[in-house]
N, C-alpha and C positions, 0 to 999 in steps of 0.2 A: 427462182429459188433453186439453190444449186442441188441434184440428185445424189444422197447417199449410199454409201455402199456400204458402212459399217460403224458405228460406237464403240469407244473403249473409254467406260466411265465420260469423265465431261471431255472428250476427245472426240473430233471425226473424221472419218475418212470419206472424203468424198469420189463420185466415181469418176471429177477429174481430174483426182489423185491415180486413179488405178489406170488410165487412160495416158498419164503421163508417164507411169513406172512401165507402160507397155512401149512406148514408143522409145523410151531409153532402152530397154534392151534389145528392141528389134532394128533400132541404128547400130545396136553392139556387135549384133550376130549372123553369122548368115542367116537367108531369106529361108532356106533349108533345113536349118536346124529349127526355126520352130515351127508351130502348129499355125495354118491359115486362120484371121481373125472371120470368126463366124459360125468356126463349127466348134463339133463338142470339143476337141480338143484344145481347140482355140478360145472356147469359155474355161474351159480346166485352168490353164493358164493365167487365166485372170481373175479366179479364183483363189488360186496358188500365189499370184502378185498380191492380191486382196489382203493373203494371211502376212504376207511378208510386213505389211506398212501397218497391220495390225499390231502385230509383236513390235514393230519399232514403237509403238502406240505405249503398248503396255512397258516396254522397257521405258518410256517417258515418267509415266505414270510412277512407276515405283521407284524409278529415280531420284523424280522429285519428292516424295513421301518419304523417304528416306534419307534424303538431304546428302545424295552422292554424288562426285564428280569424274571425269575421266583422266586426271593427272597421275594416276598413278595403276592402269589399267595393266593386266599381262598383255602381251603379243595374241594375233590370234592363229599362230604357228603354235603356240606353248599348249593353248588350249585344245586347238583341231590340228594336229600335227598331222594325220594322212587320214586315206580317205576312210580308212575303219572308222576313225573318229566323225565323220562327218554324217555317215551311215547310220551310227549309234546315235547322235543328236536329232538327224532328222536334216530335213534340206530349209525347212524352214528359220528353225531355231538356230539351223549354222548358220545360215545368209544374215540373222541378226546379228551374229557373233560377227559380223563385221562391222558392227561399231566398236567405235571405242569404251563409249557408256553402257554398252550390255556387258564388255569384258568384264569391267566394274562391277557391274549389280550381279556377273556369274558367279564371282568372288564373294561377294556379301553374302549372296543366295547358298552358296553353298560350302562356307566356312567350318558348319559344324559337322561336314560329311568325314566320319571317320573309317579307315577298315582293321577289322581286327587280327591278332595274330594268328590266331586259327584258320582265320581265311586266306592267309599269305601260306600257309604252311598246305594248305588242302589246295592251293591251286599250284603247289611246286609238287607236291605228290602226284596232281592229276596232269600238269604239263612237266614233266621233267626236265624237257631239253629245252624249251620254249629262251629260258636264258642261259644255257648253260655253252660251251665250248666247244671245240671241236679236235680230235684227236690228232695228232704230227700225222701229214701224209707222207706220197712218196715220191720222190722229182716234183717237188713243186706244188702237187694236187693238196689240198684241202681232206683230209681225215675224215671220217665221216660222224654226225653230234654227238659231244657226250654230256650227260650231265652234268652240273654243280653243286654239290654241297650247298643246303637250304641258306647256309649262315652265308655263304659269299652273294647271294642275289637276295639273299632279304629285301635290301633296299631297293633293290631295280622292281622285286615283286609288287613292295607294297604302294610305291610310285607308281605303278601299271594301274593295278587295281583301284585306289583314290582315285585318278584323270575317269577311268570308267563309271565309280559310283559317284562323281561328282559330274559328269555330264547327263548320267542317268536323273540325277536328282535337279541340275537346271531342267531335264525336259519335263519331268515331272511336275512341276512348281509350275512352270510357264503354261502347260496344259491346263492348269488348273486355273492359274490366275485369266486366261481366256476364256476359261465356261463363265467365271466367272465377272467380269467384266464387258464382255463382246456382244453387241448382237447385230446379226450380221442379216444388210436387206435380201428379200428374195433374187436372185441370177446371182448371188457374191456369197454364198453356203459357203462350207471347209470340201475341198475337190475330195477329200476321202467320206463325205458326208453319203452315205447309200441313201438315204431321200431324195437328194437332186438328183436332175433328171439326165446330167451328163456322167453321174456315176456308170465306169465300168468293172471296176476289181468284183473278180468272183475267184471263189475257190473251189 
């Protein structure tokens, strides 16, 4: 009987599923860059792999429940453009975003995410310069920032802010649909989980 590492609804993950997704990356990478297989940080790791095939899990899941396909997905440059973006999502939720069928169900997931004008106008009040220009210098140099007028970066603002509360709100939903759906065997917890026992983060 083969050993489980995790459910997601009538899905499994088995652990030599997490055993496979180990050995693909550590043919990928140097020997250096990760953590030896055995210790705590070397279970972290494969806890962290665990979440990864999880969320590909639940992105099945509500794919198919929702009768989505991947033909008409954004890029996932559009979506996680640098690495602020990736930081905001999380490392997990980004590594899904590289299917093409999460792009898809991002988009589903978070079509009604709207921002409002008040909030374009309260974050040009509080960053000023953040889109605005910069002054004529002299011989050549670069001016130093000035402002812009609310009405000419409106649109750059409120493009800013939507990519923001629309990866806020996949991470949100996806968090959620994992408490919900997942149950995860003992040595395969979530690495941020303070119960297991290779938890380190403290404050």
């Amino acid at each position: 009987m083969r050993a489980v590492a995790a459910t997601v609804g009538d899905l499994v993950v088995f652990v030599s599923d997490v055993d496979a997704s180990e050995e693909r990356l550590r043919s990928t990478r140097p020997a250096g860059g990760l953590p030896r297989p055995g210790t705590g940080e070397g279970r972290q790791l494969r806890r962290w792999l665990t979440q990864v095939l999880v969320t590909a899990r639940i992105v099945e899941v509500e794919a198919r429940a929702r009768g989505l396909s991947d033909d008409r997905e954004p890029s996932e440059e559009e979506l996680l453009p640098d690495l602020v973006a990736r930081l905001e999502i999380g490392s997990i939720a980004a590594s899904a975003l590289e299917d093409p069928l999460a792009r898809t169900l991002f988009v589903h997931v978070t079509a009604d995410v709207e921002v409002a004008d008040r909030d374009v106008a309260d974050y040009h009040r509080r960053n000023p310069l953040r889109f605005g220009g910069r002054a004529p210098g002299i011989g050549g140099w670069r001016g130093a920032p000035v402002p812009a007028p609310l009405d000419d970066v409106r649109a750059d603002i409120a493009a800013h802010l939507l990519a923001v509360a629309r990866r806020r709100e996949f991470r949100r939903w996806l968090d959620a649909r994992r408490a919900e759906l997942v149950e995860l065997a003992p040595g395969y917890e979530h690495p941020g989980d303070p119960r297991q026992p290779d938890h380190t983060h403290a404050h």
